[in-house]
C-alpha positions in Angstrom: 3.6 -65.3 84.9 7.4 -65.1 83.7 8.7 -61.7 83.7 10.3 -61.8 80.3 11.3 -58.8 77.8 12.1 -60.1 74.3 14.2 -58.1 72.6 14.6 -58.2 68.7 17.9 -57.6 67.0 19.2 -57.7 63.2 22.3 -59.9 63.3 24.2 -60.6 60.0 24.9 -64.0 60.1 27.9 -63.8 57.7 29.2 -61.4 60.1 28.8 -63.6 63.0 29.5 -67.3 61.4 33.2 -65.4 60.6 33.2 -63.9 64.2 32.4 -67.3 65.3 35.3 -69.3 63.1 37.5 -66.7 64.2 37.5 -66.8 67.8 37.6 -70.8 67.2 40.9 -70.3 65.3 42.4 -69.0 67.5 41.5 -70.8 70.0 43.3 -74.1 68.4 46.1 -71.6 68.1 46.6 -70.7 71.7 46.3 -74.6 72.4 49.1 -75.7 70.0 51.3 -73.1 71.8 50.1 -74.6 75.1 51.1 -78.2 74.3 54.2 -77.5 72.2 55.3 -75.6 75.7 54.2 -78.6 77.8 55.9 -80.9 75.2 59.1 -79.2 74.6 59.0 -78.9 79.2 58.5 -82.8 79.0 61.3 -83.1 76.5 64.0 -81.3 79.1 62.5 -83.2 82.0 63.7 -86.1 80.1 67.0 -85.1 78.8 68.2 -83.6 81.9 66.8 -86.4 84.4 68.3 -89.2 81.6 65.0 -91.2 81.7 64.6 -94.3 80.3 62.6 -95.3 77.4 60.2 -96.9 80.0 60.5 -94.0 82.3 59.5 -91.4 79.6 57.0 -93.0 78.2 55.3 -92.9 81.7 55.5 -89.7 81.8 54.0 -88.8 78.5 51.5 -91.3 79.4 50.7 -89.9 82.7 50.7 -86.2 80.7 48.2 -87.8 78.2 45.8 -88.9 81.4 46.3 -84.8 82.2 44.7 -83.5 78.6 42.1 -86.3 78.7 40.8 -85.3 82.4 41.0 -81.7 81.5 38.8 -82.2 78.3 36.2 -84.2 80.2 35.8 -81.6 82.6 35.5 -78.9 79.7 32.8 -81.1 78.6 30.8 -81.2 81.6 
C-alpha cells in the first residue's frame, strides 16, 4: 500500500498561466543577454586576433556546436 496524502488546493489558473508566461519571459530575456555577451566576446576575439573570414567562421561555428550540445543536454 502506497503511503500517499493528497492534498487539495484552489489554484487560479489565470493567476498561474500569467505566473507561468512570466517566468518564461524572462527567461528568453536573460538568454538574449547571455548570447549578445558571448557574441559581442566572439566579435573582439576576432578583431583583436585579425581572423580570417575562414578563421572566424570556425569559430562561430564551433560556438554554434556549444548552444546545440548545451540544448540537448537541457532536453535530456
Amino acid at each position: 500500500m502506497r503511503n500517499i496524502e493528497m492534498r487539495k488546493f484552489d489554484a487560479n489558473v489565470e493567476q498561474l498561466s500569467t505566473i507561468i508566461t512570466s517566468a518564461r519571459a524572462e527567461e528568453r530575456a536573460e538568454r538574449g543577454l547571455q548570447v549578445a555577451r558571448r557574441l559581442t566576446d566572439l566579435a573582439m576575439r576576432i578583431q583583436q586576433k585579425g581572423l580570417s573570414g575562414v578563421e572566424a567562421a570556425e569559430l562561430l561555428r564551433q560556438e554554434a556546436e556549444r548552444y546545440e550540445s548545451e540544448a540537448q543536454e537541457a532536453l535530456h
